[in-house]
NUVORO-779987 format. One record per residue: residue in one letter; x, y, z of N, C-alpha, C, O, CB in turn. Coordinates in steps of 0.1 Angstrom, whole numbers, plus 2048, in hexadecimal, padded with zeros to 3 digits. Each point is the difference from the previous one (the first is absolute). Glycine has a CB too. Layout:
BEGIN
AXYZXYZXYZXYZXYZ...
//
This chain:
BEGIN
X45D36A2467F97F58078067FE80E80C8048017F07F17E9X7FD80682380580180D8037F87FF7FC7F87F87FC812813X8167F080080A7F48017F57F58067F880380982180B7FDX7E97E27F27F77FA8038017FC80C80B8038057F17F97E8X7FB7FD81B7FE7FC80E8067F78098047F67F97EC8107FEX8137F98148057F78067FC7F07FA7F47FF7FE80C814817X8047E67E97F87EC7FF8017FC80B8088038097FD7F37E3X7F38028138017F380D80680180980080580B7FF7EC7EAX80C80880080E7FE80A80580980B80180280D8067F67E1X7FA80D8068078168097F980480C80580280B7FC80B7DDX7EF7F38127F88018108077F780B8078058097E17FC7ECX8177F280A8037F480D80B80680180280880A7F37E07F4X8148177FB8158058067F78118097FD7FE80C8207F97D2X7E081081E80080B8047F980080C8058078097FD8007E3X7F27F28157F97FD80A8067FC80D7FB80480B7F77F77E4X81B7FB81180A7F980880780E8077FE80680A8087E17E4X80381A80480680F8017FC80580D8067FF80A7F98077DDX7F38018187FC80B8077FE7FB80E8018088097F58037E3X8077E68167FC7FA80E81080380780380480B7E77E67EDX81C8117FB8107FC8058038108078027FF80D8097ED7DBX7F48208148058088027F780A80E80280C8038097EE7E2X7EB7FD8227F88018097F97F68037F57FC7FC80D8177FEX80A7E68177F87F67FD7F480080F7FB7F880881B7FA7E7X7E981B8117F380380D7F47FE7FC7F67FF806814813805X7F87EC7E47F28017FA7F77F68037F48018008148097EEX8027E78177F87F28047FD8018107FC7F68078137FA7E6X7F18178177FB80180E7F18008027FC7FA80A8188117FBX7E67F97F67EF8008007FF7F17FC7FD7F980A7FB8227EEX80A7DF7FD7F97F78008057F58077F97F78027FF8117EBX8197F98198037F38057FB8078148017F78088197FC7DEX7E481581D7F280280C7F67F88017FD7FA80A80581A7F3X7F87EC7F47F37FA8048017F27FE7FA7F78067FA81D7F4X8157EB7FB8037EF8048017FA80D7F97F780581480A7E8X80080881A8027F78117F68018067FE7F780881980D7FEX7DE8057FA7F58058087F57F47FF7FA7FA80980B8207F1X7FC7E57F87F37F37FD8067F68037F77F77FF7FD80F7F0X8187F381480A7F98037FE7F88107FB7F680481281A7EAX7FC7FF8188017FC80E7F680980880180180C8187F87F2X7E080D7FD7F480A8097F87F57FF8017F57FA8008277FFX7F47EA8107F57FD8047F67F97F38048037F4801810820X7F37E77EC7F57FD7F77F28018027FC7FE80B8147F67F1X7E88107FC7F08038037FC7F67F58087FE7F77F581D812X7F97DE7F97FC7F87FE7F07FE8037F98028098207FB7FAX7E57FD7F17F08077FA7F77EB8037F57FE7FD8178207E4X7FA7DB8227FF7F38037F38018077F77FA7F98227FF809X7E380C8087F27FF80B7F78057F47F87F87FA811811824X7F88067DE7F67FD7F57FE7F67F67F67F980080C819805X8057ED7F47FF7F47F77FA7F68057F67FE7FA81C8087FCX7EF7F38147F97F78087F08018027F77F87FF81F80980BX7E980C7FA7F38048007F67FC7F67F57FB80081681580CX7FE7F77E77F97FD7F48047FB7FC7FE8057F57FA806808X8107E88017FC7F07FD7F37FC8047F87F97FA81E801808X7E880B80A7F97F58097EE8067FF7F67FA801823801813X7EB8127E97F48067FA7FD7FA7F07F58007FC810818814X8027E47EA7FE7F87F27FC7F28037F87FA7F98198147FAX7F57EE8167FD7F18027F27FF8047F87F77FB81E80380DX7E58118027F67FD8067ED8057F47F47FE80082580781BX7F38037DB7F58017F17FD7F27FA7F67FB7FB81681D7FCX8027E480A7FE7F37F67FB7F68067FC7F77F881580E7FCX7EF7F981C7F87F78027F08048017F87F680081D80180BX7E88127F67F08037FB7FD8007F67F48027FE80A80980FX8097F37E87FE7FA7F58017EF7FB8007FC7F580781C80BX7FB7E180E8027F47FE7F57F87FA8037F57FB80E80E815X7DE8027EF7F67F97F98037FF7F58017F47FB7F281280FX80E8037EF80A8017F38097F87FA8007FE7F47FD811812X80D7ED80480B8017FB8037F07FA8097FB7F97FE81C819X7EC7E07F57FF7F27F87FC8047EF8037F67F97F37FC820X8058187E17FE8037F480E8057FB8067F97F87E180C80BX81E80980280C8037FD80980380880180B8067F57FB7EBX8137F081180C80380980B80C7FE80C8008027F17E7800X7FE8207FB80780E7FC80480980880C8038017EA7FB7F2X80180681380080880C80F7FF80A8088098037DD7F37FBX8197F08098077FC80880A8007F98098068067E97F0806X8148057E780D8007F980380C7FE80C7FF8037F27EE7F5X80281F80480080F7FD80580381180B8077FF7DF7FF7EBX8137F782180080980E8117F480180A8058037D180580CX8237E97EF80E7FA80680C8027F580C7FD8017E57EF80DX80981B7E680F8047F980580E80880A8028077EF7F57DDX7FB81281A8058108098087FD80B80B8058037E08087F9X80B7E580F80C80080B80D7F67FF8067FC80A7E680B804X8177F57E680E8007FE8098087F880C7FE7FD7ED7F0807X80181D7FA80780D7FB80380880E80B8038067E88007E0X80080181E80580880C80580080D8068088077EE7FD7EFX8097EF80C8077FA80D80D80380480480680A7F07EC7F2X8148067F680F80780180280B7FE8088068087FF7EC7F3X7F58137FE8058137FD7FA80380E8088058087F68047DAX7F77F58227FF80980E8077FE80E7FF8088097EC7F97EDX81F7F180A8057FD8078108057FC8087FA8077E37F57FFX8188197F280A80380080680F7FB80B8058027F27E27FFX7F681E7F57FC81080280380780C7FB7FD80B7F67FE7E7X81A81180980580A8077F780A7FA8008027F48177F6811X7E08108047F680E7FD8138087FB8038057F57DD7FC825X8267FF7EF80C80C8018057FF7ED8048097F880A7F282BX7F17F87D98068057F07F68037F98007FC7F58127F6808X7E58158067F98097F780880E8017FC8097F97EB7EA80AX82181080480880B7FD8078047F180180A7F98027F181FX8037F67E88087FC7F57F68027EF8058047F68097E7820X7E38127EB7FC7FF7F97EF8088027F57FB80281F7F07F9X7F08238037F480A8077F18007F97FE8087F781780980EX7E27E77FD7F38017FC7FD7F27F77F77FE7F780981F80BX80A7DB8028037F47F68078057F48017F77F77E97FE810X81D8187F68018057F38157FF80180680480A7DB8117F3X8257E67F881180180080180D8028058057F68027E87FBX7F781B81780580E80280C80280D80580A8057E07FD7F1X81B7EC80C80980581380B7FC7FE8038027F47EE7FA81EX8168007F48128008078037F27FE7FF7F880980081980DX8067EB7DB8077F48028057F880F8078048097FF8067E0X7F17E98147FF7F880A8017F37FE7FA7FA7F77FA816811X8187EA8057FE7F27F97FB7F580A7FF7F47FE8148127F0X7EB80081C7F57FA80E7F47FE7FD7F87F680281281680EX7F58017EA7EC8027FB7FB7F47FD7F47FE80180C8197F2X8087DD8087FD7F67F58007F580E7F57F980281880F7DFX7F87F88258077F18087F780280D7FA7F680482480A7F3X7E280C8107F97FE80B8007F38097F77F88027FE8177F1X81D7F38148007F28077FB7FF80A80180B80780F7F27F1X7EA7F880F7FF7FC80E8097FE80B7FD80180B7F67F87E9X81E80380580E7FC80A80680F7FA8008037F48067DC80DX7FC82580780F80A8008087FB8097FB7F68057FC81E7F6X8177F080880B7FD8047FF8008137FD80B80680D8007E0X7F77EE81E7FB8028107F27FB8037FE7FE80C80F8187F5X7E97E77F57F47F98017F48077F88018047F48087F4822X7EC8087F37F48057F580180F8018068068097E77E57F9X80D8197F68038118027F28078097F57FB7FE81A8067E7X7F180681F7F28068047F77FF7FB8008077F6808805810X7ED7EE7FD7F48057F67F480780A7FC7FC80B8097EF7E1X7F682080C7F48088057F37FC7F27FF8007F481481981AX7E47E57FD7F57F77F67F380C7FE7FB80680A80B7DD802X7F581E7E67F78067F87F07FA8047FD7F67FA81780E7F2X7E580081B7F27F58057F28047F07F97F77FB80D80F82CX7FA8057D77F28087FC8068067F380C8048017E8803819X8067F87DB7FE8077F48048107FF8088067F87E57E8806X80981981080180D7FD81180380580780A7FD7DB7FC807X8237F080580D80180580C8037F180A8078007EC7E7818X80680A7E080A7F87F57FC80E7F38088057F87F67D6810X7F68277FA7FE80B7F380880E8038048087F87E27EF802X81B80B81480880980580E8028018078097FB7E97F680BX8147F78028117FE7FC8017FC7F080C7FF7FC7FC7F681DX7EE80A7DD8087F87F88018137F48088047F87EC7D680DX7FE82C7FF80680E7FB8098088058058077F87EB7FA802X81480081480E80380780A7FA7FE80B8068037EA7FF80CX80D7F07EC80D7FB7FE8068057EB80A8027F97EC7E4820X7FC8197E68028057F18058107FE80A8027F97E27ED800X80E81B80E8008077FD81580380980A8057FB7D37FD7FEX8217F98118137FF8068067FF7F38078087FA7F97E781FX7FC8037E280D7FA7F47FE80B7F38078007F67F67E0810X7FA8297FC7FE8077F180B80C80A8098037F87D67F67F5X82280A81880580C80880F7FC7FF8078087F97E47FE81AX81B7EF7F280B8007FB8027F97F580C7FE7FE7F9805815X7F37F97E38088007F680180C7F58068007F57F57EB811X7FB82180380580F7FB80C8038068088077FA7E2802803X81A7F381081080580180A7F77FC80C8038027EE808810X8007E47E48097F97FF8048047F080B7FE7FB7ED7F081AX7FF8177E68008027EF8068107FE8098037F87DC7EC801X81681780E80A80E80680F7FF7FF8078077F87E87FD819X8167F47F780D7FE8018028007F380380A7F97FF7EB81CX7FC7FF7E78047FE7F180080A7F78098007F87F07ED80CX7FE81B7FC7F98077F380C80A8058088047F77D77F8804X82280881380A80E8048107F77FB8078097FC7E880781FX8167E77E580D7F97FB8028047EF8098067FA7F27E6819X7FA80D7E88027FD7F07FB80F7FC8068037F67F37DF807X7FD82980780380B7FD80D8098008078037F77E47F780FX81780880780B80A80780C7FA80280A8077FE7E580680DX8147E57F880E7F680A8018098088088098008097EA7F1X7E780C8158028088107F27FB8097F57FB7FD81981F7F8X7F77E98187F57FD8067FD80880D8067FE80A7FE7EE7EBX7ED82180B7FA8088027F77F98067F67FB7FB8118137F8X7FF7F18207F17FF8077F68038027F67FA803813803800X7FA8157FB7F880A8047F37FE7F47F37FF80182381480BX7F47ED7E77FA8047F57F67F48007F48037FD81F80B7F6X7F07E680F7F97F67FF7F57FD80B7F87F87FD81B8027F7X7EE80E8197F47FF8097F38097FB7F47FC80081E800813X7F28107E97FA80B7F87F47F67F77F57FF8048248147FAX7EC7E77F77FB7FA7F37FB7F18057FB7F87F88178177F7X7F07EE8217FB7F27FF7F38008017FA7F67FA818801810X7E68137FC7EE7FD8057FE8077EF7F68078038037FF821X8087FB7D47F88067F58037F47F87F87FF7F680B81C80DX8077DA7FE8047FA7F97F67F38057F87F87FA822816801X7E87F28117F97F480A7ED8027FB7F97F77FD81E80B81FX7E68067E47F28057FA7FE7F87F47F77F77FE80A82080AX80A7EF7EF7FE8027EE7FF7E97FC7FC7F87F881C82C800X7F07DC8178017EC7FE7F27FA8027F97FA7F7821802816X7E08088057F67FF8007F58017F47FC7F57FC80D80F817X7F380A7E87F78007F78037F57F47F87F97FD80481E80AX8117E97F48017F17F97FF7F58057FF7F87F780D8117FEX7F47F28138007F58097EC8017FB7FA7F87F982180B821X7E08067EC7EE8018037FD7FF7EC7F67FB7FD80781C821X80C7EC7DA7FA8017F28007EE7FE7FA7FA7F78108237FDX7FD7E181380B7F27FA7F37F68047FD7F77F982480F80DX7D97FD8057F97F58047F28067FD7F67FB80581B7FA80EX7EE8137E77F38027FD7FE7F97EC7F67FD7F980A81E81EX80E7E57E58027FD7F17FF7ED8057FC7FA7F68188217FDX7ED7E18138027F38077F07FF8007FB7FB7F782080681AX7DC8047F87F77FD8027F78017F37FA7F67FB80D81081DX7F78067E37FA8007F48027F27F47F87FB7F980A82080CX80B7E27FB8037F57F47FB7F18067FC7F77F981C8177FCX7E97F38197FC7F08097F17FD7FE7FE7F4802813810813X7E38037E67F47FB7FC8037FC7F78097F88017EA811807X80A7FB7EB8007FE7F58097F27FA7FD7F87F77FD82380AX8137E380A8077F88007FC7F38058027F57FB80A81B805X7EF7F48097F67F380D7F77FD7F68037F57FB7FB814821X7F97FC7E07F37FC7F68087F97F27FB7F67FA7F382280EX81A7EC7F58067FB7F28057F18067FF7F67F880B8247FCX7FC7E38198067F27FF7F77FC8068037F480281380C7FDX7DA8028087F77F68027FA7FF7F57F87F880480580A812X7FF8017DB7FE8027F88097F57F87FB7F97F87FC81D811X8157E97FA80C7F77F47FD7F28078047F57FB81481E7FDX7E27ED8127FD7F38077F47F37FB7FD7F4801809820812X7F67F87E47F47F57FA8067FD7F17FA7FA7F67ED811817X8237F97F48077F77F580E7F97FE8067FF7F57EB80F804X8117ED8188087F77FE80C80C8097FF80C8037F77E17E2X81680781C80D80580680B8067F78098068057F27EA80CX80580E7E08048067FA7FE80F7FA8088097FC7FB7E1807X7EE8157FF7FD81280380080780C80080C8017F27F27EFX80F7F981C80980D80C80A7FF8008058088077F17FB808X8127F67EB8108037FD80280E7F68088098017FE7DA800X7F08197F580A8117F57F580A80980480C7FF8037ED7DDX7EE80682C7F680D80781280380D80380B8027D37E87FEX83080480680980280B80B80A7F880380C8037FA7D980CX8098147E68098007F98008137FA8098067FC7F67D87FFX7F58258057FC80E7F68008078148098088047DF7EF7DAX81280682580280180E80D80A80680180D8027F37DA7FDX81581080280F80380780780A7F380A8078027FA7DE80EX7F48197E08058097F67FC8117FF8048097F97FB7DF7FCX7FB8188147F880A80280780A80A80480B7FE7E87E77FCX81380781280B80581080A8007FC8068088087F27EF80AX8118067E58108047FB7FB80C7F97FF80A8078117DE7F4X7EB8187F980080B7F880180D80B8088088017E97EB7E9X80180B8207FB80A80780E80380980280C8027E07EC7FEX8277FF8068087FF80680A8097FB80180B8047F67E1803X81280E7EC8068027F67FC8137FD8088088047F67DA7F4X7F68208027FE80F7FB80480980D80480B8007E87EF7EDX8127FC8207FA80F80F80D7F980480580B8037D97FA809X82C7F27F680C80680780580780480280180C8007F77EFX8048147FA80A80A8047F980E80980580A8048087EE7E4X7E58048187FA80B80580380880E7FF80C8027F17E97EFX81580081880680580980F8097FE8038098077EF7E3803X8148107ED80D8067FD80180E7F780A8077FF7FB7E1802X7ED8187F97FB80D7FE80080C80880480B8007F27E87F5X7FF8048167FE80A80C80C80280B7FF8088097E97F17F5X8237FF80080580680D80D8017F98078048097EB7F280DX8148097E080C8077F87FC80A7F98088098018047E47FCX7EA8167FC7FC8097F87F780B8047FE80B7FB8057E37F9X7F880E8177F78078087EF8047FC7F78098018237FE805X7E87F07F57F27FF7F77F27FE8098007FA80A8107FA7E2X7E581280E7F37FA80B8037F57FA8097FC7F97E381480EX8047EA7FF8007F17FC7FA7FE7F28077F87F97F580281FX7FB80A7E37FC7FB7ED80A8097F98017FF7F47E17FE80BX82580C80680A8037F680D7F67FD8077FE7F67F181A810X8097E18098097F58007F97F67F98047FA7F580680C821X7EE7F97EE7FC7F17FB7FC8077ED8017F77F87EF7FA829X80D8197DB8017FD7F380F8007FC8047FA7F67E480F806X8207FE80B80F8007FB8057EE7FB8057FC7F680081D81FX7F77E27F78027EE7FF7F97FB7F58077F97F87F8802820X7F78077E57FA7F87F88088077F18047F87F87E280381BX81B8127E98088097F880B7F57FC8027F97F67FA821816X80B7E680180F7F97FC8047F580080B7FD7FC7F981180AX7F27EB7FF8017F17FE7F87FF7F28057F77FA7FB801822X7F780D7DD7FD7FE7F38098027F98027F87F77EB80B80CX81D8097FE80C8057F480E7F580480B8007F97ED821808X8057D680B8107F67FE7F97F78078027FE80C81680F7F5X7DD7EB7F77F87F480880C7F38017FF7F88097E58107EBX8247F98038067F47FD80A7FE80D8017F88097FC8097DBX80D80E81780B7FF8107F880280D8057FE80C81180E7E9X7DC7F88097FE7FC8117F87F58047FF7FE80D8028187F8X7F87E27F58027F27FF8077F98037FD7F88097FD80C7EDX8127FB80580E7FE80680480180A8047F780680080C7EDX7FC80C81280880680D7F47F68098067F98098058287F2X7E77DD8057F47F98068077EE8018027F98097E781B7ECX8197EB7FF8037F080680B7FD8018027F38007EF8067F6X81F81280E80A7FC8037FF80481180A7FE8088028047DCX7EE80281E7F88098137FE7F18008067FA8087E98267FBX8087DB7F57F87F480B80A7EE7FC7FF7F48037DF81C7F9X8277F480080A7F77FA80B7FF80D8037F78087FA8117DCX80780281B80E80080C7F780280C7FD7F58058198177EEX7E67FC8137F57FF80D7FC7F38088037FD80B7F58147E8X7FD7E88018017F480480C7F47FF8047F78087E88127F4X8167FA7FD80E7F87FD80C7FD8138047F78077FC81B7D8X7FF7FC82180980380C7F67FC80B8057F980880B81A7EDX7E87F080D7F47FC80A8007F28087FF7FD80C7F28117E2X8137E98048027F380680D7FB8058027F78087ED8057E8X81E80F80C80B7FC80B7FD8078098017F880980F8027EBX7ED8148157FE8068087F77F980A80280280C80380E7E5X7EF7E78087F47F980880B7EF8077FD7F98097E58147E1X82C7F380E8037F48068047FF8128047F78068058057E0X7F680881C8058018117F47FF8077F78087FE81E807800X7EB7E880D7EF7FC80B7FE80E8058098088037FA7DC809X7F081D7F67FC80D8098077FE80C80580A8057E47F97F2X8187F380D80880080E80D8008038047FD80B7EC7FA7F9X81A80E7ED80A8048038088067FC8037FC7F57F87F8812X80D8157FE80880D8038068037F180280B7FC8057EF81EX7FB7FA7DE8078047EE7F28057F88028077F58137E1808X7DF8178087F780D7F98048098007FD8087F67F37F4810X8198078047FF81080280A8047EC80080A7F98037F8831X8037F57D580C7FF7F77F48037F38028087F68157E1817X7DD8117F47FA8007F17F880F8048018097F87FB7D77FEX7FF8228147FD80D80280480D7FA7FA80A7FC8057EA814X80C80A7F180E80D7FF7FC7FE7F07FB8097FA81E7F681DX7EA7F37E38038047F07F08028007FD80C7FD81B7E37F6X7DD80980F7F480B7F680380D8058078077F97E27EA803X81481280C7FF81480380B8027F47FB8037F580280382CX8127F87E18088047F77FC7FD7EE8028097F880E7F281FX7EC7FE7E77FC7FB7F17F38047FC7FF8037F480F7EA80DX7E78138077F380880180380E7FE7FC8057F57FA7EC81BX8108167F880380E7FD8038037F27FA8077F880E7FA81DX8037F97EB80A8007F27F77FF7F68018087F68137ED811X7E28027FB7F37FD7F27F880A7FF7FA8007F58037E980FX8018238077F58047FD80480C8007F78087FE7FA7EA809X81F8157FA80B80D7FD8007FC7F18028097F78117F9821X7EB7F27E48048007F17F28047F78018067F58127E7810X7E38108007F48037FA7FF8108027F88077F97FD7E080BX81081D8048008118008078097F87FC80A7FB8017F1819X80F7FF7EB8078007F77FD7FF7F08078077F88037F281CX7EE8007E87FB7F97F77F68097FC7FD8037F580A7E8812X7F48188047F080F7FC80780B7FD7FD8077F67EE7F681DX81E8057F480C8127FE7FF7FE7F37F78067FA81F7FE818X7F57F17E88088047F57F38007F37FF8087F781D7EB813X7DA8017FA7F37FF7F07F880E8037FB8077F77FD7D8807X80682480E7F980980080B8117FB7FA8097FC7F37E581AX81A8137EA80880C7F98007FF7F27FF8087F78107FA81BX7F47EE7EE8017FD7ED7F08027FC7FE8067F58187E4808X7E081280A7F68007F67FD8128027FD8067F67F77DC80EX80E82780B7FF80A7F880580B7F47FC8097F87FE7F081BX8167FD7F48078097EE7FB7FA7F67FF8077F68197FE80FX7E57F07FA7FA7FD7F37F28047FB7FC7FE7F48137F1811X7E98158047F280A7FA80280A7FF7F98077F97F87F180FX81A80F80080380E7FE8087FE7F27FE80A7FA802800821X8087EE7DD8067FE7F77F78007F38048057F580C7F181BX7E08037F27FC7FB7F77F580D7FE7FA8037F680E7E180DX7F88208077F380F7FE80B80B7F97FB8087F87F27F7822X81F8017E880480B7F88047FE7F380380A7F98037FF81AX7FA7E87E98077FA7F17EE8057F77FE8047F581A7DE814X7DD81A8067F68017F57FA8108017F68037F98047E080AX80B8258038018117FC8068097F87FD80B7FC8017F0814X80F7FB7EF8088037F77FB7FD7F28018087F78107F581BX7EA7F87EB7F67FC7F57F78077FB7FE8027F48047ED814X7F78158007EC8087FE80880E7FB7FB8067F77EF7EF822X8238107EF80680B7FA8038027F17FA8087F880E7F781DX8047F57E98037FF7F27F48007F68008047F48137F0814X7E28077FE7F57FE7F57FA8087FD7FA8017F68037EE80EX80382080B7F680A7FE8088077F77F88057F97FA7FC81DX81E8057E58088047FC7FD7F97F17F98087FB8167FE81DX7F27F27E28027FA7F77F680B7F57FA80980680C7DB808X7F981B7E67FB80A7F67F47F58008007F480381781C7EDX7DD7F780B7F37FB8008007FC7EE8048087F87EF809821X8087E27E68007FE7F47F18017FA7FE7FF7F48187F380F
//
């Protein structure tokens, strides 16, 4: 039988370990932190404006109406108290952090905050006017953040493989790697798009029967994007430790997360446990001043560490689950033998 597998634990200690024993590995993501920080800002605000005002200007041509059903007008003044603020404080630049809308990029803990005060005053901002402007940077910025987080998951994968670290080797393997993300990035939102009808129709559908049926239609909802989440995690860790294409990765994930659903469950909600956890002392310090830099340093440092351990965590299940099929095909060869041997009664 092969020696059983790293746990939990062992991953996170090991995960530390390995940051501990390289700590250049936090430099990418604590870059893009100060970048979204004290760099410049783009800023998608003029459009948004536009189309508020293009909704307003729907809903008041609907105002004959709207003495029958005030719908229209209440529907357009909730949106513009959703969007207003997020557009007034949306950074286009942290879509780096988060490439195609998909968790595939460079731990980030700006991505979230997108301040207005930095240290010295407001920060730069460069303003987004037009749609076709925003669909473009917003696939250039994705496809940046998918690029380094092929040299950021590299690093790692070349650490927890080898403990060493091969620039050469790692420039070599980054565009094949940077690809193999993309095309998962493109499956990811195509698996997104396909499940969002059927989903959309199902909760205008639970609507005609009350708020306690779009609660379990929501509830089946978010049960669904974990699983999907859950089975397709490791798939990146396939492809760029293992060197896997992409459906051989992605069935490898789904393989091995079915053979230890329970410990990676776990390894899943002790990631989002401490992550967020730590998130909220890191987030204590004002954008506008200099002890960010303090919570900075620890996510890059403890972000890393979290996601050296999940690599860690694919090495060791992925060796055990192959000694263990290679174990269980020869127990059951060894079987069909004895039986073909056995005297015929």
């Amino acid at each position: 039988m092969p020696d059983p597998p790293l746990g939990v634990i062992a991953s996170l200690v090991s995960g530390f370990e390995t940051v501990n024993a390289r700590l250049e590995l936090v430099l990418l993501p604590l870059a893009l932190d100060l970048f979204l920080w004290l760099g410049p800002h783009l800023s998608i605000q003029p459009m948004m404006d536009k189309f508020l005002k293009l909704m307003r200007t729907l809903a008041i041509f609907t105002r004959p109406t709207v003495t029958q059903n005030p719908a229209p007008l209440e529907s357009f003044g909730e949106m513009r108290a959703l969007l207003a603020p997020f557009s007034a404080q949306f950074n286009l630049f942290s879509v780096i952090s988060q490439p195609l809308g998909l968790p595939l990029g460079l731990p980030s803990l700006m991505s979230e905050r997108s301040p207005n005060i930095i240290p010295g005053g407001a920060p730069v901002t460069w303003l987004v006017h037009n749609p076709l402007e925003f669909i473009l940077l917003f696939g250039a910025f994705g496809l940046l953040g998918l690029f380094l987080s092929a040299l950021y998951f590299g690093s790692l994968a070349q650490q927890v493989r080898e403990a060493r670290r091969d620039l050469r080797q790692l420039l070599q393997h980054v565009w094949r790697d940077w690809a193999r993300l993309t095309a998962l990035a493109v499956l990811g939102l195509i698996i997104l798009t396909v499940l969002t009808v059927p989903m959309i129709g199902l909760a205008s559908l639970a609507t005609l029967f009350g708020p306690i049926a779009v609660n379990i239609v929501s509830v089946m909802m978010w049960m669904v994007v974990v699983w999907i989440i859950l089975y397709m995690g490791f798939t990146p860790h396939g492809i760029i430790l293992q060197r896997r294409s992409l459906f051989g990765a992605l069935w490898d994930s789904m393989r091995l997360v079915q053979w230890s659903l329970p410990s990676t469950a776990t390894l899943y909600i002790s990631l989002i446990i401490i992550s967020f956890g730590l998130s909220f002392i890191w987030n204590i310090p004002e954008a506008n001043s200099w002890y960010l830099l303090i919570g900075l340093v620890g996510h890059a440092l403890v972000s890393t560490a979290l996601v050296a351990s999940t690599f860690i965590y694919y090495r060791d299940r992925y060796r055990w689950w192959t000694e263990m099929r290679q174990v269980l095909l020869a127990r059951a060869e060894a079987e069909q033998g004895e039986a073909n041997r056995s005297p015929k009664t």
